[in-house]
C-alpha positions, 0 to 999 in steps of 0.5 A, spaced: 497 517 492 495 523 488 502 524 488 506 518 486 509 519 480 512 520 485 509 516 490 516 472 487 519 467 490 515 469 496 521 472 499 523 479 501 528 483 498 534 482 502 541 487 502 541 494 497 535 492 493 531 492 500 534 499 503 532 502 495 526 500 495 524 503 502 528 508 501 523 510 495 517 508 498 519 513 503 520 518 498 513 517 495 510 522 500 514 527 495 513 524 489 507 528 487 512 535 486 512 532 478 505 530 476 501 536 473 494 538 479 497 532 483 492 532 489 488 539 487 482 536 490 485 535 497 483 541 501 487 541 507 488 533 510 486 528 506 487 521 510 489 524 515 488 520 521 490 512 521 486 508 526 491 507 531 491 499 535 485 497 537 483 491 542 480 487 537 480 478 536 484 477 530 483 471 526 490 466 527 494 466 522 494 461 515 501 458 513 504 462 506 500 459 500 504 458 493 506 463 488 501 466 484 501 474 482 495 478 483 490 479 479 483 484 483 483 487 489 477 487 494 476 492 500 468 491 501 470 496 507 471 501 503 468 499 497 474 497 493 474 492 487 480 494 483 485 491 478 492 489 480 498 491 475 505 490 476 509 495 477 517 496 478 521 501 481 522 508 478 528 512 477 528 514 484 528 508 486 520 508 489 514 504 486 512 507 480 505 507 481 499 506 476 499 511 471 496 517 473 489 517 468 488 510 471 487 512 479 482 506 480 488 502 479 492 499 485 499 497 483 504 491 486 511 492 486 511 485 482 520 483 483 517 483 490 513 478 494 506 475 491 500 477 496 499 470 499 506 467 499 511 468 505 513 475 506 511 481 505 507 484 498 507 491 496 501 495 493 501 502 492 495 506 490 493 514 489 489 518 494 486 523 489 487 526 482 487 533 479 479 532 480 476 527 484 478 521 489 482 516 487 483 509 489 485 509 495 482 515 498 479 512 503 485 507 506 486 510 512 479 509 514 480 502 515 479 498 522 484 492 524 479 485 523 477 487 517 478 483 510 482 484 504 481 480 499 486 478 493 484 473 487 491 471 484 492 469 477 491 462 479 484 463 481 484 462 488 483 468 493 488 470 498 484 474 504 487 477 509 487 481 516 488 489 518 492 489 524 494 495 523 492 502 520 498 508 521 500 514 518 508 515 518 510 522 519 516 523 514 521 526 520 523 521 523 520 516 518 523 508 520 522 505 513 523 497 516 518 499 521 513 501 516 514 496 510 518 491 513 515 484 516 511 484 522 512 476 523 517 473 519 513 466 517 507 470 515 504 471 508 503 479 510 500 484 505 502 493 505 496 497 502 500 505 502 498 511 499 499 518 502 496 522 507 498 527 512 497 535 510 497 536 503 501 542 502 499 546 495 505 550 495 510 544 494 505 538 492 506 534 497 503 530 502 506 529 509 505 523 511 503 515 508 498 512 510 501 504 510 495 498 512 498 491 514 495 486 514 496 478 514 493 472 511 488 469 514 484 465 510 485 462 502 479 460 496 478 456 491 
């Protein structure tokens, strides 16, 4: 997100934890207020306009797979292979996002649930940097049927399918709708970065681009 400082046990979060974190996750969209030249190589809208729902034959959904942390993320849509690192939470509450001089780098929100495993895994990466695109650049390019690939740090790979591609406008934002599980006994997957009009003035982004995908296949 060029904005980002801003912005397991295979379960969601539940109670105050949860509504933190979405909370944040929503305040991630303002977040690029504190990072020096965030999002300068935006020229009006970047990632602006997500894929809407289309009439597409999605694979069936494969049952959770064990615990395993993420290790690389593979996008060949959009021509991604990046590693993963785990992230906490920062002071307001958001995913702290990589650091900013690391913008190929996809963060996982790692006291949440682990990509491949029942619930919902969060990552978060940037949109652009001062002066060039970032990892996630081209996130909101991405149509439903295509493929993320996570190979998790027992060697296996987790592949999912997009179902969905959204830019949620911050007025009127629904965090659970956003973030929150789609099918309760899937193993689900969100890809965020901002999108939306950046704003010079304030360093902000309107929106955030949120991928949801579910697990559909798995490798040695």
């Amino acid at each position: 997100m060029a904005h980002d400082r801003s912005s397991g046990s295979g379960r969601l979060l539940t109670g105050i934890a949860w509504a933190v974190l979405l909370i944040g996750l929503w305040l991630w969209g303002r977040e690029i207020a504190g990072v020096p030249g965030g999002g300068s190589t935006a020229t009006g809208d970047v990632a602006a306009v997500g894929r809407p729902l289309v009439a597409v034959d999605l694979p069936p959904a494969i049952k959770p797979l064990g615990d395993a942390g993420p290790h690389r993320v593979d996008i060949p849509a959009i021509g991604v292979q990046a590693p993963v690192i785990k992230r906490g939470l920062d002071s307001e509450g958001a995913i702290a996002p990589p650091p900013y001089d690391q913008a190929g780098v996809v963060g996982w929100y790692g006291a949440g649930v682990k990509p491949g495993a029942k619930g919902t895994a969060l990552f978060v990466g940037h949109v652009d940097t001062e002066s060039r695109p970032a990892v996630f650049y081209n996130l909101s390019t991405l149509k439903p049927g295509e493929k993320v690939r996570v190979v998790r740090s027992d060697g296996s790979i987790a592949e999912f399918t997009v179902e969905e591609v959204a830019v949620h406008e911050r007025a009127g934002f629904d965090p659970h709708k956003a973030y929150g599980a789609r099918q309760d006994d899937r193993a689900e997957l969100r890809l965020i970065t901002c999108g939306g009009t950046f704003d010079r003035a304030t360093k902000t982004y309107s929106s955030n681009v949120v991928v949801s995908a579910f697990l559909t296949g798995k490798g040695p």
